[in-house]
N, C-alpha and C positions, 0 to 999 in steps of 0.2 A: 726324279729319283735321287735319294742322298747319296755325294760321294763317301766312297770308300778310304781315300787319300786326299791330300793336297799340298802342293806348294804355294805359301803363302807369297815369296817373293821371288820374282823372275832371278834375283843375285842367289837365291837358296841353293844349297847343295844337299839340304838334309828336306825330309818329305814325311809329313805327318799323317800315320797311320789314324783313322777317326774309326774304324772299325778294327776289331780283330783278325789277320792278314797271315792267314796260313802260307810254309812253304811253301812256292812254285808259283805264288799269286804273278802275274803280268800286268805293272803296273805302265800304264802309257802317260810319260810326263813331258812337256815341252817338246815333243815329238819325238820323244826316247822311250823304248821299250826296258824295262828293268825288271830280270826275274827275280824275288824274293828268297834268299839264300836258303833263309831262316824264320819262322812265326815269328810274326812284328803284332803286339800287346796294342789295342788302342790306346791314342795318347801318344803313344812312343814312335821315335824318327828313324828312321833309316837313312842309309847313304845312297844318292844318284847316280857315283861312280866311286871307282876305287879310292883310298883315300890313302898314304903316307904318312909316317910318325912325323909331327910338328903341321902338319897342313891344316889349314883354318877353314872353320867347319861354319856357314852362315844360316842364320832363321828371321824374320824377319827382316832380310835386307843385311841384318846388322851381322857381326862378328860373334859367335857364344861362345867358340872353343876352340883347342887345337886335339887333335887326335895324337894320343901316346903310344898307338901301337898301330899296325897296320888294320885298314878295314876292309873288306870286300862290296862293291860294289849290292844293293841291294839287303845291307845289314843292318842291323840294330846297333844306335851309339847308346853305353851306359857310361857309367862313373870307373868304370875298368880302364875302357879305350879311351877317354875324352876328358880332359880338363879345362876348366873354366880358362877362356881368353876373352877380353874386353880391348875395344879401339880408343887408342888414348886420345886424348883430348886438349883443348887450348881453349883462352878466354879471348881466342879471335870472335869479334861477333861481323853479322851480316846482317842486310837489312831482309826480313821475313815478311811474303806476301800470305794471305791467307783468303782461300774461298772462304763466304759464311754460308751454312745451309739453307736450308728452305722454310722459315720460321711462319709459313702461312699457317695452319696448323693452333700455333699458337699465341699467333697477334691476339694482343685486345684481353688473353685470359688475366685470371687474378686467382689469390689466393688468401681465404679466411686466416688472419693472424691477427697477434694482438701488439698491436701500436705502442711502442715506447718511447722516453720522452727524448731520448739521442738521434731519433728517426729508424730506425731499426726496427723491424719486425718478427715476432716472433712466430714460433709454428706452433708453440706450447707453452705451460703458464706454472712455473714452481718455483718454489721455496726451497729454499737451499739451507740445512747447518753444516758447519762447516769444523771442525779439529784444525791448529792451528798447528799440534803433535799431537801424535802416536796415543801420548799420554790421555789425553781430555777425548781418545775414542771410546772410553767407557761412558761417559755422560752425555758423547752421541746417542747411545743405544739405550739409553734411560729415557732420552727427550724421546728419541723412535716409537719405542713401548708407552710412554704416554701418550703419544699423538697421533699413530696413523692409522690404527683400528679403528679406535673412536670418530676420529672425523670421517672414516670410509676409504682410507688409502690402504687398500692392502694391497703389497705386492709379492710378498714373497709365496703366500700359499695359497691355492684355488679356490679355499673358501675358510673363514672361521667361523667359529663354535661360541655361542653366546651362552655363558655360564652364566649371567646378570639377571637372564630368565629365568632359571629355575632358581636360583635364589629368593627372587623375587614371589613365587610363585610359593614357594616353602615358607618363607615368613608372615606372607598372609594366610596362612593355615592352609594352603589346598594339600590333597590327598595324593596317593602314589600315583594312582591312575591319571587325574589333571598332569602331574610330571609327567608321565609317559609319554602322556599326549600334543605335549609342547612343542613347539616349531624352534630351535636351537642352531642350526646351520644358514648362514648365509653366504651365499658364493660370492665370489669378487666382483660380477654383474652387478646381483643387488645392490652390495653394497655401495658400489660406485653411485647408485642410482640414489642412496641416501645419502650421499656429501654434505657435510655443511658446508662449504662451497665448493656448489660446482662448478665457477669457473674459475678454479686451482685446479691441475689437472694431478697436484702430488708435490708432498715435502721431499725432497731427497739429504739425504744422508753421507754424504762424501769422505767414508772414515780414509786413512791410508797410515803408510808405516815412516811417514816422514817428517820434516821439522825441527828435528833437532838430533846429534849425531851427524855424521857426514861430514859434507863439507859445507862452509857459508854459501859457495857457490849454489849448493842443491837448494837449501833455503830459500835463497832469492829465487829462484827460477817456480821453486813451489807457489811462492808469494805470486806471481807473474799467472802460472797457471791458478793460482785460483780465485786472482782477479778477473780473468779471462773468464770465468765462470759465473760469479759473481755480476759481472756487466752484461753476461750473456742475454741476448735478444728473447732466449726463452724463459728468464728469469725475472720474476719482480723482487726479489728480494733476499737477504740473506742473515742467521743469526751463528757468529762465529765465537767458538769456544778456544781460549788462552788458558796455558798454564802458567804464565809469565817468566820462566825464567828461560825457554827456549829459543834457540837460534833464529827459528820465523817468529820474529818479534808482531804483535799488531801496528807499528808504527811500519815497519816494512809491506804489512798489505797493505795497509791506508795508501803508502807511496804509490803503489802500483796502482790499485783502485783510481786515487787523482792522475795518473798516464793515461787510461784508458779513457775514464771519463772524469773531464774536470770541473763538470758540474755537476759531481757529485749527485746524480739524479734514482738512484735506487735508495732505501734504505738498509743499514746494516746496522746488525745492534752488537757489539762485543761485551765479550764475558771474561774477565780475567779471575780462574779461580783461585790463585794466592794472596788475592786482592776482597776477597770474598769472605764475609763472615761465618760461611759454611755452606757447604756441597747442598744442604739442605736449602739453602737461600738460594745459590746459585739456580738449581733447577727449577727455582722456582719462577725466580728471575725471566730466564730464559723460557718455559714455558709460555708465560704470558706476552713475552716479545713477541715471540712466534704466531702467538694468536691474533693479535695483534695486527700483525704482517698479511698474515692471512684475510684479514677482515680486508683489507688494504688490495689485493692481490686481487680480490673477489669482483673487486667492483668493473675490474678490466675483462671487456666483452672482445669476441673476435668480430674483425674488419675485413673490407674487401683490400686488398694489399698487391701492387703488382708484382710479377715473375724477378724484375731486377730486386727483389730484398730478400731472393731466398740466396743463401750460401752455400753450396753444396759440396761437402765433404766428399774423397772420391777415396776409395782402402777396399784391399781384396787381403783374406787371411785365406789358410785349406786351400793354394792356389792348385790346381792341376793341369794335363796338356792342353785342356782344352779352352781357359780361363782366358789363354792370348788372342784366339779366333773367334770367342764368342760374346761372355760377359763383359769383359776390359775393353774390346773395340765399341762395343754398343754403347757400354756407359761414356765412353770419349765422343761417342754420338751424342748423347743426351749432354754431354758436358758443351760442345763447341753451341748444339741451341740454346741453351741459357747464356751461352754468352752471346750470343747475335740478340737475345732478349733482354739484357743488359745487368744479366747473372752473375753470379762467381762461384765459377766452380774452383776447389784446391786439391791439388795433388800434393801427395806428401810421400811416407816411407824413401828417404832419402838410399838405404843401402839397395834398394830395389831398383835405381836409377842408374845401377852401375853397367855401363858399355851404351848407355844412349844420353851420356852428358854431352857429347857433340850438338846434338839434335834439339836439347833442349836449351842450349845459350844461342845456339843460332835462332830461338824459337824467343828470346828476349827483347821486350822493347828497347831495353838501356843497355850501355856497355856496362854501368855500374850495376847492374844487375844479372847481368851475362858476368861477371867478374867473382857478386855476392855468389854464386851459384857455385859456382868452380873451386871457389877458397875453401865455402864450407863445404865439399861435396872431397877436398881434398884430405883437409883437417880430420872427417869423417875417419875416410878410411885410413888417414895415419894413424890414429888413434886406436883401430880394430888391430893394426899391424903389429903396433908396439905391446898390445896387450896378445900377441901371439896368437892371433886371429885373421880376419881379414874377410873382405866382402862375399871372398867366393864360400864362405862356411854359412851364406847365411840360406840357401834352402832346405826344409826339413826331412829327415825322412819319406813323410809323406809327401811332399812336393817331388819328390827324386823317383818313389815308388811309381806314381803316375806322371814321370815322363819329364820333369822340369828339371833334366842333368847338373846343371851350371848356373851362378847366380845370372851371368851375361844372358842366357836362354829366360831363366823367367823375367828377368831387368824390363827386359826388350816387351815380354805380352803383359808386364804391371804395368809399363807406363803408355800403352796406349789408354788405358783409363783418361788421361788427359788429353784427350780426341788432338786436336790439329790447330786450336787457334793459338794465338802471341801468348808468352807470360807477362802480366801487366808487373808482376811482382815476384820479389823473390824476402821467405821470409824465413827467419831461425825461429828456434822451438819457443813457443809461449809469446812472441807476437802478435798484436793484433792485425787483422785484416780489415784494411782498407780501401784497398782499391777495386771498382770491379774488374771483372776478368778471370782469367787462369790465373790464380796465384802457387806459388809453389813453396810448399812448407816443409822444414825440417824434421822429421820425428826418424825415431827407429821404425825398422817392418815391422818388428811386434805388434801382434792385431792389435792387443789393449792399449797399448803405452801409445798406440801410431795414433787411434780413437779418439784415447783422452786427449791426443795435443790436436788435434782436427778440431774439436766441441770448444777446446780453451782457445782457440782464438777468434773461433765466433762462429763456425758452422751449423747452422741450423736445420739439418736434416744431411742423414751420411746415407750414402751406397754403399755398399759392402759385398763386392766380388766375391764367389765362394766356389771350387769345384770337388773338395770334400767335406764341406760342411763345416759348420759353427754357430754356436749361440752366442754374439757376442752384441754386445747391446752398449747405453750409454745410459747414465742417470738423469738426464736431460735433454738430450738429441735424440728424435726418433733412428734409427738403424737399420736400414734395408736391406736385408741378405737378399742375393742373387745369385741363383746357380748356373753355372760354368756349361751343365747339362743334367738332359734331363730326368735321367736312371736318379741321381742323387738327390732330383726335386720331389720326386715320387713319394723317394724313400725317407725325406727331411720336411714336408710340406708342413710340421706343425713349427719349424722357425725358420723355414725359407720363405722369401715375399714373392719374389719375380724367377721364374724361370727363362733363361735364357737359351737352354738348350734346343730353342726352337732354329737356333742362329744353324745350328751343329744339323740337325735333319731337314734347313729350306723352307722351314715352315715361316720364318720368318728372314728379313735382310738385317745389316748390319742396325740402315735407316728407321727400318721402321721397330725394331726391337728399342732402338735410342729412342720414338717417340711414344712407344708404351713407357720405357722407364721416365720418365720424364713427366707423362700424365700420371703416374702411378706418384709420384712425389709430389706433387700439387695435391692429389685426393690427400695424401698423412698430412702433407702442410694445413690442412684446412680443418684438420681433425673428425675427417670425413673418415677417414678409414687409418686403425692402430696397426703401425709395425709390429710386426711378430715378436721381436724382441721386446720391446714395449706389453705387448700382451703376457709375456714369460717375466716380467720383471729383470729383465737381464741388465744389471746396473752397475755394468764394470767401469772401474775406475783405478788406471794404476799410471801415476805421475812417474815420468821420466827423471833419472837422476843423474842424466848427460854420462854415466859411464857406457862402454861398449855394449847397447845391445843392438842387434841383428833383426 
């Protein structure tokens, strides 16, 4: 039978309503009877005994708040009674043992991808143009409209309309009736199914509002992230448009590009339009690069590839109360087996880390990386500070609606996503990843901005925790939404992939939920089975510009 409650950690003082929990309910916890003062909302915590203004209020073990006003034994904490508190922290490190799971299950699997010449393996196969500014996004959407209908990339609508036919049809003289009777729609299926190549799975279009303006800082880092793109395992290749007189100079990507890979082993064609005899040349230019590229891209078939070359982005957006108990522990399942299989999974949204940075420097191979960890995790939130802000602002409405008080409370159920092994790495925003392992990367929580720096430094298929939902997708990484529970899978089944709510009614364990997701990422890596978002075109893209976001 599914519980009604639970406490997650013997240290908890606060107990998680998973059902709706009428006054007078008799909850028996740790061999304490607690009558229910008040209707406790699923999701939402109540207190195990009385509480005092300043008394610290624990959820996972950890510390999430202190109580501002007195509580009653039995009651609901909100944002009235309870403010964020987090356990401070030091770049003491210790040395961390770690069980590995039970990877029989998975010895020996593999996974179709296409083989690049850095060793790297991809889950999918695109062509990238790219805007160098803001400015040259209009001649993105000109190359777009020349080239993805026509070759059979459609992603934005569920089918187009082929006006070419009646055209066609009317100047060889046929009659009204012939018109009538023409066949003019073709869905996104068919068309896929006529590609001029099919093994390109899609050009993408990486417009955004950056590059010049700001600060040099934002420039280089954009340069950084769309090198990281550009080298990405899922790409063969890239045609980048220049205005020339902006701050992301093409000598600045070239830089990055030779960091990442300094054998220079993709092709890139650039387009400088000041330099160009006219807009009319340039597109022209640039079209047939493209093509070009394409032809090139085509000829690369999918391989048998093993578990250690996949990279696995780890990001929950829409968190809710149940996001810490179900999806987040499972995926940190499925993350600690990819790394016993010689994977790398990466955890990121750094302000989501706040009240379990203890946990994670002691969770460090190195000191120098139990250190890198700390510095930037500190800088972070000085920076939210001075901007008159600060970590505890960063849960939303909705996250607060359904039960995630304090940023400490949700900190604590984001980062079990990164289940329980060493971090082999610790890395700032727009790095590339190279080691396997748990690596840990810098982004903001923001779902998009967290995405794009997960994809730009090399992850090649993302999970994405969800307990109220979202489309949010990547122009090149397939994107896995998983729901928190399962009311919300029901009612979102056309962009959620994985239901986890199985965790929440018993139907499934932490374990074996971690080894469905897990098999469920091997079927997208193989291109056996499309992400939902992938199916929706969801091809969000929004570079980070290092100021304060949340």
């Amino acid at each position: 039978m599914a519980i009604s409650y639970v406490q997650i950690d013997p240290k908890d003082n606060l107990i998680v309503a998973i059902d709706d929990l009428p006054k007078g309910t008799v909850a028996s916890i740790a061999g304490k009877e607690i009558t229910l003062k008040e209707d406790i909302k699923g999701k939402h915590k109540f207190t195990m005994s009385d509480v005092a203004i300043g008394d610290e209020l624990f959820m996972y073990g950890v510390l999430i708040g202190k109580a501002t006003e007195p509580i009653q034994e039995g009651c609901v904490i909100n944002t009235s009674n309870v403010k964020h508190a987090s356990t401070p922290y030091s770049d003491d490190w210790v040395d961390y043992q770690w069980t590995t799971p039970n990877i029989a299950n998975f010895e020996g699997r593999t996974f179709n991808g296409y083989h690049r010449a850095d060793g790297s393996v991809g889950t999918a196969n695109y062509w990238l143009v790219i805007p160098l500014t803001f400015c040259e996004n209009r001649n993105v959407d000109v190359l777009e409209g020349a080239l993805s209908e026509k070759l059979g990339y459609v992603t934005k609508k569920d089918f187009t309309v082929d006006t070419e036919a009646l055209i066609s049809q009317y100047k060889s003289g046929a009659l009204s009736q012939e018109i009538l009777s023409t066949s003019i729609i073709t869905t996104k299926e068919e068309s896929s199914k006529n590609r001029l190549f099919p093994n390109v799975d899609g050009i993408k279009f990486l417009k955004h509002d950056g590059g010049c303006g700001g600060t040099r800082e934002d420039s280089q880092v954009l340069c950084k992230l769309l090198a990281g793109y550009i080298n990405h395992p899922n790409v063969s290749g890239a045609t980048v448009f220049s205005l020339g007189c902006q701050n992301a100079q093409i000598e600045m990507l070239q830089d990055a590009l030779k960091q990442n890979d300094p054998e220079n082993s993709k092709p890139v064609h650039f387009l400088e339009q000041q330099k160009s005899s006219s807009e009319r040349a340039l597109i022209e230019e640039a079209v047939k690069h493209t093509f070009v590229g394409l032809m090139e891209a085509n000829k690369l078939e999918r391989k048998p590839a093993p578990l250690s070359k996949l990279t696995l982005g780890l990001e929950c957006g829409g968190s809710d109360g149940f996001s810490g108990i179900s999806a987040n522990p499972a995926l940190g399942y499925a993350s600690d087996l990819l790394v016993a299989l010689g994977g790398t999974p990466v955890l990121a949204e750094f302000p989501e880390l706040n009240g379990v940075e203890q946990e994670l420097i002691n969770r460090c191979n190195t000191k120098e990386d139990a250190s890198k960890f700390a510095s930037i995790m500190r800088s972070y939130s000085d920076a939210a500070v001075a901007c008159g802000s600060g970590f505890e602002n960063n849960p939303s409405p909705g996250n607060i609606k359904d039960g995630l008080i304090t940023d400490a409370m949700k900190s604590a159920g984001a980062a079990k996503k990164g289940g329980t092994s060493p971090v082999v790495e610790v890395l700032d925003y727009a790095e590339k990843i190279t080691k396997p392992g748990l690596n840990l990367l810098c982004t903001p929580g923001n779902d998009v901005e967290s995405t794009t720096g997960l994809v730009g430094s090399g992850c090649n298929v993302v999970v994405f925790t969800t307990g109220l939902g979202t489309p949010t997708g990547n122009p090149i990484a397939p994107v896995l939404k998983m729901s928190s529970n399962t009311i919300m899978y029901e009612r979102m089944k056309d962009i959620i992939d994985i239901n986890a709510g199985t965790v929440i009614s018993g139907e499934d364990t932490i374990a074996s939920m971690g080894e469905k997701i897990l098999d469920h990422v091997i079927n997208v890596a193989s291109g056996e089975v499309d992400a939902k978002a992938v199916i929706k075109g969801q091809n969000d893209f929004i570079p980070w510009k290092r100021g304060v976001s949340l």
